[in-house]
C-alpha positions, -999 to 999 in steps of 0.1 A, spaced: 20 521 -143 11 557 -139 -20 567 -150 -11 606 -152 26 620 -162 35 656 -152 34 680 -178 67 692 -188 83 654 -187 115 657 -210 106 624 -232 126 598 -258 108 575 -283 91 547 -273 89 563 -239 63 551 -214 40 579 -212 6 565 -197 -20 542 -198 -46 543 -227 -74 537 -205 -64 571 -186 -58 594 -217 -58 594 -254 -30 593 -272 -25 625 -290 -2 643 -315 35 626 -305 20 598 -291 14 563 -302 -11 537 -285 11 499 -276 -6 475 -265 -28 496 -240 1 519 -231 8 556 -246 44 559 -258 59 589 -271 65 588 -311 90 618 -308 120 636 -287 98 663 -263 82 672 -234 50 660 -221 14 677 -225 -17 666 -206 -55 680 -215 -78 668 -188 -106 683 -203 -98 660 -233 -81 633 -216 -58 634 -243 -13 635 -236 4 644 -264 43 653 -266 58 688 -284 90 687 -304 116 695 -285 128 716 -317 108 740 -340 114 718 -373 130 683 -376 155 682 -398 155 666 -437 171 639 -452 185 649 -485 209 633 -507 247 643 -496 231 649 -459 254 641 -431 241 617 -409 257 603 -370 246 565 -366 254 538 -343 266 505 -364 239 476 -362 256 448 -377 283 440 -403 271 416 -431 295 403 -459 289 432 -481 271 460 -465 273 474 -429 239 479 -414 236 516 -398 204 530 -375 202 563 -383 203 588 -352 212 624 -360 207 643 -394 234 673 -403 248 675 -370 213 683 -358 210 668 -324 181 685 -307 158 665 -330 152 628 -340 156 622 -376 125 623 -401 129 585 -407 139 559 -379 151 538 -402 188 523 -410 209 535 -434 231 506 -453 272 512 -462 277 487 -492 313 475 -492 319 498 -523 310 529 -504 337 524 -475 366 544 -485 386 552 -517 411 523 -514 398 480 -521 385 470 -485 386 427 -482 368 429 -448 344 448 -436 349 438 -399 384 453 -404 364 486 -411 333 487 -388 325 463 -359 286 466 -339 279 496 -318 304 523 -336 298 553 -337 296 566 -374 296 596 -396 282 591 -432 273 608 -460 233 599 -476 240 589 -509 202 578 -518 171 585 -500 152 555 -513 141 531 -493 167 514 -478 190 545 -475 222 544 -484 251 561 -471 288 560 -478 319 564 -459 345 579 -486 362 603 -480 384 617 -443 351 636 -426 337 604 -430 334 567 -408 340 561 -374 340 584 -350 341 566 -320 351 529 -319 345 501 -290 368 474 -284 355 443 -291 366 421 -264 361 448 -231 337 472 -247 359 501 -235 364 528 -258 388 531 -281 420 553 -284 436 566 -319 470 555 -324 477 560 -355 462 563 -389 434 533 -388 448 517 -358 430 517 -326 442 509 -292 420 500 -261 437 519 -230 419 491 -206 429 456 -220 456 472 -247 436 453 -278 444 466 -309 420 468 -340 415 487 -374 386 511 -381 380 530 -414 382 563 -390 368 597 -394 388 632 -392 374 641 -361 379 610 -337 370 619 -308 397 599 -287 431 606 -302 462 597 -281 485 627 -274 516 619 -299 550 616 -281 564 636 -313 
C-alpha cells in the first residue's frame, strides 16, 4: 500500500487512504486495522509537518435527517414484514453522504395506500428507492405511500438488467423479457415509450 496519497484525491467512505504508520489519521479519517480510511465523501489533505491526512467535505454542510425528509436508498433485503433500506442520499442532496450511514426500515404497513400480501411483489434486493423518513429513532423508519414514493429504479431478478415500465406496477426486462411487479415511484426513471 501507499504510504503517501496526493493531495486533492477525490475520496468515498471506507476508502483506502494510507498507512497509519506513515500519517495520522485526521479529521475525515478513521484508523482500520493499521490502514487510514476516509470516514466521509472529499478530497484528500496531507500535513507533512504533522504527519497527519485528513479528508474535506466535498460540500459546505451535510445535509439533516428530519422527519418527512426525502431519502434515495438502495434495498438491502426483504424480510416478511419490513424491507430493509441503506440509506444513501438525504433530500435529493447528492454531493454529500447522509448524517447517519445507517438503514432505514419500510414496515409492510408503510408500503402504499392499498393491503400489500407480499412484500417481494413490492421491493426485491438492490432497488433503487425513494422514501419518505417517517421517524428518526433509531432504526429509522421510512414509508413508501404515496406516487413520489418507492421504486425508482428496479433490477430484474433473474439477469440483473434494468428494468423497463410497462404499465402501472408492471416491469418488463428488455434483455431476458421477465416480468415483475414493483410498488413504483412517479418518476421511474426507465419508462417504455407508449404505442398510444
Amino acid at each position: 500500500m501507499r504510504r503517501y496519497v496526493e493531495p486533492g484525491k477525490f475520496v468515498l467512505p471506507g476508502d483506502k487512504i494510507t498507512v497509519a504508520e506513515a500519517f495520522y489519521p485526521g479529521p475525515g479519517t478513521y484508523e482500520d486495522g493499521g490502514v487510514v480510511r476516509a470516514a466521509i465523501i472529499g478530497r484528500v489533505e496531507v500535513d507533512l509537518e504533522e504527519r497527519e491526512v485528513r479528508v474535506e467535505p466535498y460540500a459546505d454542510t451535510p445535509p439533516k435527517l428530519e422527519l418527512g425528509s426525502s431519502v434515495i436508498g438502495r434495498v438491502q433485503s426483504v424480510k416478511e414484514q419490513v424491507v430493509l433500506v441503506k440509506i444513501c442520499f438525504v433530500d435529493d442532496r447528492t454531493d454529500r453522504e447522509p448524517p447517519t450511514s445507517g438503514v432505514g426500515g419500510v414496515h409492510i404497513s408503510k408500503v402504499r395506500d392499498a393491503y400489500v400480501e407480499d412484500l417481494a411483489d413490492e421491493f426485491q434486493p438492490g432497488d433503487i428507492v425513494r422514501a419518505r423518513v417517517v421517524s428518526t429513532k433509531m432504526p429509522i423508519q421510512l414509508s413508501t405511500m404515496g406516487k413520489e414514493y418507492g421504486v425508482v429504479l428496479a433490477y430484474c431478478t433473474r439477469c440483473r438488467s434494468e428494468l423497463e415500465r410497462v404499465k402501472g406496477r408492471t416491469l418488463r426486462c428488455p434483455v431476458c423479457g421477465h416480468t415483475e411487479t414493483r410498488k413504483v415511484a412517479a418518476g421511474y426513471l426507465r419508462e417504455v415509450e407508449s404505442d398510444a
